[in-house]
C-alpha positions in Angstrom: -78.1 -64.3 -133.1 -79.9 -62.3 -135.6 -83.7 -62.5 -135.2 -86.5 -62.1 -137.8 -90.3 -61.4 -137.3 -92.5 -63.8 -139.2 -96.0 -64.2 -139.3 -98.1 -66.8 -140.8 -100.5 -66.7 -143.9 -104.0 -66.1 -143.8 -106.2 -68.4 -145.1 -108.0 -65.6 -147.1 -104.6 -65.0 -148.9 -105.5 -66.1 -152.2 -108.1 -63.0 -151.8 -104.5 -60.4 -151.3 -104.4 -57.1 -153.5 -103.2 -57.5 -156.9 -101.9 -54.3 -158.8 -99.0 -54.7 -161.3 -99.7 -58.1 -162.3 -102.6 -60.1 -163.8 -104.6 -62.4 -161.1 -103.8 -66.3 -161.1 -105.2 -68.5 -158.6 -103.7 -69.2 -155.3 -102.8 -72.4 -153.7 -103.0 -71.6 -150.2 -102.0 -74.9 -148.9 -98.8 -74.9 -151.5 -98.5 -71.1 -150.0 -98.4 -72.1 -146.2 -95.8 -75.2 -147.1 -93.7 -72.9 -148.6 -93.7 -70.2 -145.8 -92.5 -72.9 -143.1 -89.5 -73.6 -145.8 -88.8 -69.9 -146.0 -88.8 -69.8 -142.3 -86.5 -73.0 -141.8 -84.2 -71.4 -144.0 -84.1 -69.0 -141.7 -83.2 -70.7 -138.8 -81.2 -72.9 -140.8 -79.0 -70.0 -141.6 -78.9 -69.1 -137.7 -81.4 -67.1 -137.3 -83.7 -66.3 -134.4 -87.9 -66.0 -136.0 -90.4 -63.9 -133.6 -94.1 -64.5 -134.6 -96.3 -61.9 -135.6 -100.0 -63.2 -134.1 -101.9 -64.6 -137.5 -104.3 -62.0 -138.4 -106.7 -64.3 -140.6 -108.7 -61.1 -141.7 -106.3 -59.8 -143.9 -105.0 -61.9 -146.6 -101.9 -59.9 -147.2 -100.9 -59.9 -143.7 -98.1 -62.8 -144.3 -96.3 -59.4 -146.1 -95.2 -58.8 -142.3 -92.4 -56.1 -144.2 -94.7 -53.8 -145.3 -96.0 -52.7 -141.3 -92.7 -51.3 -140.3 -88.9 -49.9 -140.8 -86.3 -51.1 -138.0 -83.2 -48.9 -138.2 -81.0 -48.6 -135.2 -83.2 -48.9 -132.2 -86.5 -47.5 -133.9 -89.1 -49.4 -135.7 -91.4 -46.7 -137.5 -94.4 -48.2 -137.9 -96.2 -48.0 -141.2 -99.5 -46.6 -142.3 -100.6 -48.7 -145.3 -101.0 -46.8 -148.5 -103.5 -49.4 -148.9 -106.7 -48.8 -146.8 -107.3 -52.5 -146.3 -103.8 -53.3 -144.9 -104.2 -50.8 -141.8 -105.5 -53.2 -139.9 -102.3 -55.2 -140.0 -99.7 -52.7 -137.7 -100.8 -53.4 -134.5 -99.6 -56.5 -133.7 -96.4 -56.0 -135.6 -96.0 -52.8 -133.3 -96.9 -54.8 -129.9 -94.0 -57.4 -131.3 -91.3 -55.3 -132.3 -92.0 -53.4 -128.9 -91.6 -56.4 -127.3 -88.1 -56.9 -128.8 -86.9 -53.7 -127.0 -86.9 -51.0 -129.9 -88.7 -47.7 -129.6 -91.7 -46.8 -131.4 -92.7 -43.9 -133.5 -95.7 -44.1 -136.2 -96.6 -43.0 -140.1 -99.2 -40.7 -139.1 -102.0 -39.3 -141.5 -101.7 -37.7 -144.0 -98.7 -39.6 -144.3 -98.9 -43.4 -146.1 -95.9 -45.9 -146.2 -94.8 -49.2 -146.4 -91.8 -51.0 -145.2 -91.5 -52.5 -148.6 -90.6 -49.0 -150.0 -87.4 -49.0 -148.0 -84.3 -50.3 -149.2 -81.4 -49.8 -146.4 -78.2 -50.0 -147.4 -75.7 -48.5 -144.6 -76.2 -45.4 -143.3 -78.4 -44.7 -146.4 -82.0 -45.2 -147.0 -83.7 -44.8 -150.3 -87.7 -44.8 -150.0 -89.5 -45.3 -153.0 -92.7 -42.7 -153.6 -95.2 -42.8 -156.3 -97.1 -46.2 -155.3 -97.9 -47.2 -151.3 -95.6 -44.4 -149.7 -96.3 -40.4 -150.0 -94.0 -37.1 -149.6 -95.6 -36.9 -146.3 -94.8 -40.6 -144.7 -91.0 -40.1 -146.5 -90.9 -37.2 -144.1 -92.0 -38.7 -141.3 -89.3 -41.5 -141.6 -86.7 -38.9 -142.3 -87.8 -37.3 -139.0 -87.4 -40.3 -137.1 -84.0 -41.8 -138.7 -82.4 -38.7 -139.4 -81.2 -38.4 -135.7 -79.6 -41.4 -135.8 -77.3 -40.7 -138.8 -79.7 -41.7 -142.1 -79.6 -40.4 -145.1 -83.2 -40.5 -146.3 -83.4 -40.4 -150.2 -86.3 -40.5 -152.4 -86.9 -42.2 -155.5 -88.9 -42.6 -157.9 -91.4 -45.9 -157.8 -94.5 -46.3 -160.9 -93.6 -49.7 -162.4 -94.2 -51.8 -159.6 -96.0 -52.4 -156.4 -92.6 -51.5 -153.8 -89.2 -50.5 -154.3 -87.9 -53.7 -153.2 -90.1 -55.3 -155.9 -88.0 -53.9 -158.3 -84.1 -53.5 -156.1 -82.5 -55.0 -153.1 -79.0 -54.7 -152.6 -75.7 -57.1 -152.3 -73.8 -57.1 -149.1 -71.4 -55.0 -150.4 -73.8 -52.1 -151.3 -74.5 -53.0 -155.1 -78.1 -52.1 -155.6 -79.3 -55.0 -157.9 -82.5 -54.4 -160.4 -84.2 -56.2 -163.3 -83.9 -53.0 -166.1 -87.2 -53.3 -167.3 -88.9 -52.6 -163.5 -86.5 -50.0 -162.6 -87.8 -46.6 -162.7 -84.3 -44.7 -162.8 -81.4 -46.9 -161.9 -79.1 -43.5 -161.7 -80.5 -42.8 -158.5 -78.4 -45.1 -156.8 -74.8 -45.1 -156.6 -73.7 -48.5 -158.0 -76.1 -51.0 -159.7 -76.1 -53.8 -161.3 -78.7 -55.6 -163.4 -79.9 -58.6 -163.2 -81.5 -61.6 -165.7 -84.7 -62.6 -164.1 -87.1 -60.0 -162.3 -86.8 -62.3 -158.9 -83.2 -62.3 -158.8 -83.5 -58.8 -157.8 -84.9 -59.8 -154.5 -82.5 -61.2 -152.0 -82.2 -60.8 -148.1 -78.7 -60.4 -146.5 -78.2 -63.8 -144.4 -74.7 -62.6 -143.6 -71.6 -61.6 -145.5 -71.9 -63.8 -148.3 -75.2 -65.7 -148.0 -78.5 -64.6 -149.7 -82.0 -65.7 -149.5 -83.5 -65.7 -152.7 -86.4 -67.3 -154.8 -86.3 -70.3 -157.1 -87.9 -68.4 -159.9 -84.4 -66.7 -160.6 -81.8 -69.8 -161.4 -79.9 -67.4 -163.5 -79.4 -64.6 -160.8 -78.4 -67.2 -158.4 -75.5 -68.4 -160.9 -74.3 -64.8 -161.0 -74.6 -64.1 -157.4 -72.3 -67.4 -156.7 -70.0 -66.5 -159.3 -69.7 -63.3 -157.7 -68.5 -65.3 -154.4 -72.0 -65.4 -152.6 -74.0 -68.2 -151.6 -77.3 -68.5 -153.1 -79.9 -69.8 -150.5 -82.8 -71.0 -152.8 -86.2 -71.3 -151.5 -89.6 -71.5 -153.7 -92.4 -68.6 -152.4 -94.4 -69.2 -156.1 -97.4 -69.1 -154.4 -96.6 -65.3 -152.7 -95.0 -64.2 -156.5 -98.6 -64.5 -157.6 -99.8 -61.9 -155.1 -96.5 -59.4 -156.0 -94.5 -60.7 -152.7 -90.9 -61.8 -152.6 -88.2 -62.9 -150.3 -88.0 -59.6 -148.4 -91.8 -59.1 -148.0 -92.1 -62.0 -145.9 -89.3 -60.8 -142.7 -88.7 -58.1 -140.8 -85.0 -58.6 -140.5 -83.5 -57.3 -136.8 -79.7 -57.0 -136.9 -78.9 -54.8 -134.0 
């Protein structure tokens, strides 16, 4: 069974860093509803959730992506580009240690966050020019390249992560709304998409993806593609630039 770490929102989160986008207000009650719905689609989908412990003094902390990258049996933990989010890797680390991978960390001067890295494969693109520097990209290419990676950098200025602007289909397609996408040549087969959420989905399995209400039309052209949308509503965590993949660190080996 595939397992995920989770952890839950602070109730400061309304208070989260906003950079791309203008500030609305929060519902943090709405948000914390709609985080148990994200993780019972989870384990509705048959997957295994590990808890992060709640870290109530950071309001962006529910982003439990952004503290580390799991390839093989390594999780590289992060070193925010964001001073206030530092505080946020040591639990993360003390859980995914717990799970049996080995540990190496984003040292300074080195900044990065998980939700730079899109893994598609034995291929990892890291996006540079927000949250993540030369320096962390080469610290992640230290640490993978042994195991086979190919660690790729591109470019990232329109948005906060570069899974805020691609993920990528089961079979490998990277998918993108145009508009956010700094240079959609840099990866070897892409596909737009209508809505700016619909380029946010996390692999369930071969053909199911997890995916945000915001993006109806997406989810029609993912299912006529033969996939099967899994729609859940994370409005509340859009306000604060999060999506579907922020909110898991997906474990698959």
């Amino acid at each position: 069974m595939p397992s995920a770490l989770i952890r839950p929102p602070s109730p400061r989160l309304a208070e989260g860093l906003v950079t791309h986008i203008e500030r609305t207000p929060v519902d943090v009650a709405l948000a914390l509803r709609q985080w148990q719905q994200y993780v019972d689609a989870l384990h509705a989908t048959g997957w295994r959730t590990v808890e992060v412990p709640a870290i109530d003094d950071c309001p962006d902390g529910v982003f439990v992506e952004d503290t580390m990258v799991v390839y093989g049996d390594v999780a590289v933990i992060a070193r925010a580009g964001a001073d206030e989010r530092r505080a946020e890797a040591a639990a993360a680390e003390e859980t995914v240690a717990g799970q049996g991978y080995r540990i190496v960390r984003i040292v300074e001067p080195g900044t990065l966050d998980g939700g730079d890295v899109l893994k598609i494969g034995s291929t990892i693109y890291v996006g540079q020019g927000g949250r993540t520097n030369a320096a962390g990209l080469e610290q992640l290419r230290a640490a993978f390249a042994p195991l086979g990676a190919d660690v790729r950098a591109v470019p990232v200025r329109k948005v906060l992560h570069l899974k805020s602007a691609v993920t990528a289909l089961p079979d490998g397609t990277v998918i993108g709304y145009e508009p956010l996408v700094d240079d959609a040549a840099a990866f070897e087969a892409f596909r737009p998409v209508p809505e700016e959420a619909g380029a946010h989905v996390v692999l369930l399995d071969d053909d199911r993806l997890l995916m945000a209400a915001s993006a109806p039309k997406s989810a029609e052209l993912f299912a006529g593609l033969g996939y099967r949308p899994v729609v859940v509503d994370i409005s509340e965590f859009e306000k604060l630039e999060g999506c579907v993949t922020c909110l898991s660190v997906r474990l698959r080996r």
